[in-house]
C-alpha positions, 0 to 999 in steps of 0.5 A: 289334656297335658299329656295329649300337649305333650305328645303333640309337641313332641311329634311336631318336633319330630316331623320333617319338613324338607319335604311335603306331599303334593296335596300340602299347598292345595289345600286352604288351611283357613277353612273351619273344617277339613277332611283328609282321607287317604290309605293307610301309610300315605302320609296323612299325620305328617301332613298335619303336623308339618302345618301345625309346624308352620303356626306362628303360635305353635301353642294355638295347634294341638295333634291328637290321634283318636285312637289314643286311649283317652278317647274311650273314656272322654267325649270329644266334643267336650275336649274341643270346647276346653281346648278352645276355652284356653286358647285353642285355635286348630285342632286336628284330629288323627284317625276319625274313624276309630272314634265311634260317634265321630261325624255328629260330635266333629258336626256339633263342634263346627256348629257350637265353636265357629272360631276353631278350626278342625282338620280330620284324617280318615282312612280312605275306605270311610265314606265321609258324605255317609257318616251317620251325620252328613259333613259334605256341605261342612267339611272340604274333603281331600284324599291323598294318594301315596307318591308319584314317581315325581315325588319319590324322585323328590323325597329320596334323590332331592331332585324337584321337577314340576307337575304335568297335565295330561294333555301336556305329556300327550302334546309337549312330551319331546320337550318334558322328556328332555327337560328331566334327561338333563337332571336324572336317569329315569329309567332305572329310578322308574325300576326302583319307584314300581318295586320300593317306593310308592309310601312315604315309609320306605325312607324309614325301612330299607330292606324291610319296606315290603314286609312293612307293607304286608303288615299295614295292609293286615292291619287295614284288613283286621282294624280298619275295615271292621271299624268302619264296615263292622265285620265280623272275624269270618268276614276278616279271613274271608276278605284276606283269602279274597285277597291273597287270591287276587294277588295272584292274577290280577289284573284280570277279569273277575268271574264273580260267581267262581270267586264266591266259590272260592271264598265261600262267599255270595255273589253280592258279598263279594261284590261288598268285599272288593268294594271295600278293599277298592275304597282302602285302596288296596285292590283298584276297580275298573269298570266300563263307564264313568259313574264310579264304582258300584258293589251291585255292578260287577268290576271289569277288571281288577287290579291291585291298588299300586305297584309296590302291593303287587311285589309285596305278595310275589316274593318279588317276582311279579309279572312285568305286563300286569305291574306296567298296567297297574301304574298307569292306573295308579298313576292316572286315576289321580285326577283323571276318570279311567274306565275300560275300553272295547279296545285298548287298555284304558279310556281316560276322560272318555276322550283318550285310548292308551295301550300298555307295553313295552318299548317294542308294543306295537300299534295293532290294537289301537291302529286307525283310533283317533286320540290313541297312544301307547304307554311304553316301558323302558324308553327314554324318548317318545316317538310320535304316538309312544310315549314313555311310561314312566312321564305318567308318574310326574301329573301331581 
């Protein structure tokens, strides 16, 4: 316990706090149990320690990361209970998922300590309401993208600008437009966030940000995926040749049965395959309707999960069309549904039609479409139903 204290002071003393994730003030901190999921490098330990950092009484938090060695000798619940025998009032607890029986003892630890409060963090490929004992009717669960082009304006630059609705961009973007052109440049911002600045570790890294990004993905492939699927070494190297060959074409349309050709895989394994890279956040699934994503139903398109991923396997030199689609996705898919339409690009809310483009993109595809808009790159200003893209990186 000692050691663990001092650990967790030490990174508490060490976290920032000039700046916090939009998710930090939605979040009701008096609850008796939360959950944070998220991928991998989205900043979820720094989110928990800069609350511990707001506590009156820093001595009635502690920090602890679940695969720190201590919990594979000792029980968790055990360690709750003598916590809070000396005084513990919030525990939080880091990668949940590394720690095998972690939903039944977080589940007795909220039935037998009712007065201590417990954050978990997760990887976002675990899917908390399916832990072998259910917390959904317990636990508050949140997950965390990684930065919009809003926040990465805010954490490198110090410029702070509001959130925006979707309906406010698409009824109010003149004004919006003109309100962020007084403060910055967007556009060559805009270039920089797409290549260099979608996870928060890019303040640390520099010249080193995208190969930093190669590793933690290969650690989400090697460690996190079989702590929580239990997959073999096979299944790994299958999974990364999945992946290093979508990182080629996406976005496209899968055909599923040449891809389990190429990976040596069945169709239904595969379909397994790019579900499980979708909930790590690593590929982005895009199906026709608004259910959600189901590995028995094939993906109509597939996108890599972010912009930064997509220059992290090109050697910096990918295709301009697929990054701007992909944002937009990334973007929007954060607090809106997003399925793909018989025309257009996107359907969002099953009520709006985007197309994606440059700044010369025409209206051909959408022409005659109520309630139809184009994403256009490397504009400043809309122009009647052109909207800049890069407005879409300011909705959280």
């Amino acid at each position: 316990m000692e050691r663990l204290k001092r650990l967790s002071d030490d990174a508490i003393r060490r976290v920032p706090i000039h700046f916090k994730r939009y998710l930090y003030n939605k979040i009701n901190w008096n609850r008796q149990l939360i959950g944070i999921s998220g991928a991998r490098g989205s900043g979820k330990t720094v989110l928990l320690l800069q609350y511990l950092k707001s506590l009156q009484n820093k001595n009635s938090g502690l920090y602890v990361s679940l695969d720190d060695l201590y919990f594979s000798q000792n029980n968790l619940v055990y360690f709750a209970e003598e916590f809070s025998k000396f005084g513990g009032k919030y525990l939080l607890l880091d990668e949940v998922h590394k720690y095998p029986n972690w939903s039944q003892e977080i589940k007795n630890i909220y039935d037998s300590l009712p007065d201590l409060k417990v954050v978990f963090t997760s990887s976002s490929a675990l899917e908390i309401h399916k832990g072998s004992h259910d917390l959904s009717r317990r636990a508050i669960i949140h997950n965390i993208a990684g930065l919009s082009f809003r926040e990465f304006i805010e954490i490198k630059y110090n410029k702070k600008f509001p959130t925006y609705s979707l309906e406010e961009i698409l009824n109010n973007n003149n004004k919006i437009c003109t309100s962020i052109k007084d403060k910055i440049k967007p556009i060559p911002l805009f270039k920089e966030y797409i290549e260099n600045g979608y996870y928060p570790f890019f303040m640390n890294t520099e010249t080193d940000y995208l190969k930093q990004l190669v590793n933690t993905i290969n650690i989400v492939v090697e460690n996190d995926l079989p702590a929580i699927y239990k997959i073999d070494f096979s299944s790994i190297l299958k999974i990364k040749n999945l992946l290093y060959i979508i990182s080629k074409i996406a976005p496209y349309k899968p055909n599923i049965e040449q891809l389990a050709r190429q990976t040596n895989t069945s169709r239904e394994t595969l379909l397994k395959y790019l579900y499980y890279l979708d909930k790590a956040q690593v590929l982005q699934w895009l199906g026709s309707d608004t259910f959600g994503i189901n590995y028995l139903n094939k993906p109509e398109k597939i996108f890599l999960g972010n912009t930064n991923i997509a220059y992290a396997f090109s050697d910096n030199k990918a295709d301009i069309g697929s990054i701007r689609e992909t944002f937009f996705l990334n973007q929007l898919s954060v607090k809106h549904t997003v399925t793909y339409p018989k025309q257009g690009d996107f359907m969002v809310n099953d009520k709006y039609l985007f197309e994606v483009g440059g700044k010369n993109k025409t209206q051909k595809q959408i022409a005659g479409i109520k309630n139809a808009y184009i994403a256009a790159d490397n504009i400043e200003y809309p122009f009647m139903n052109k909207i800049p893209l890069w407005l879409f990186g300011f909705m959280y």
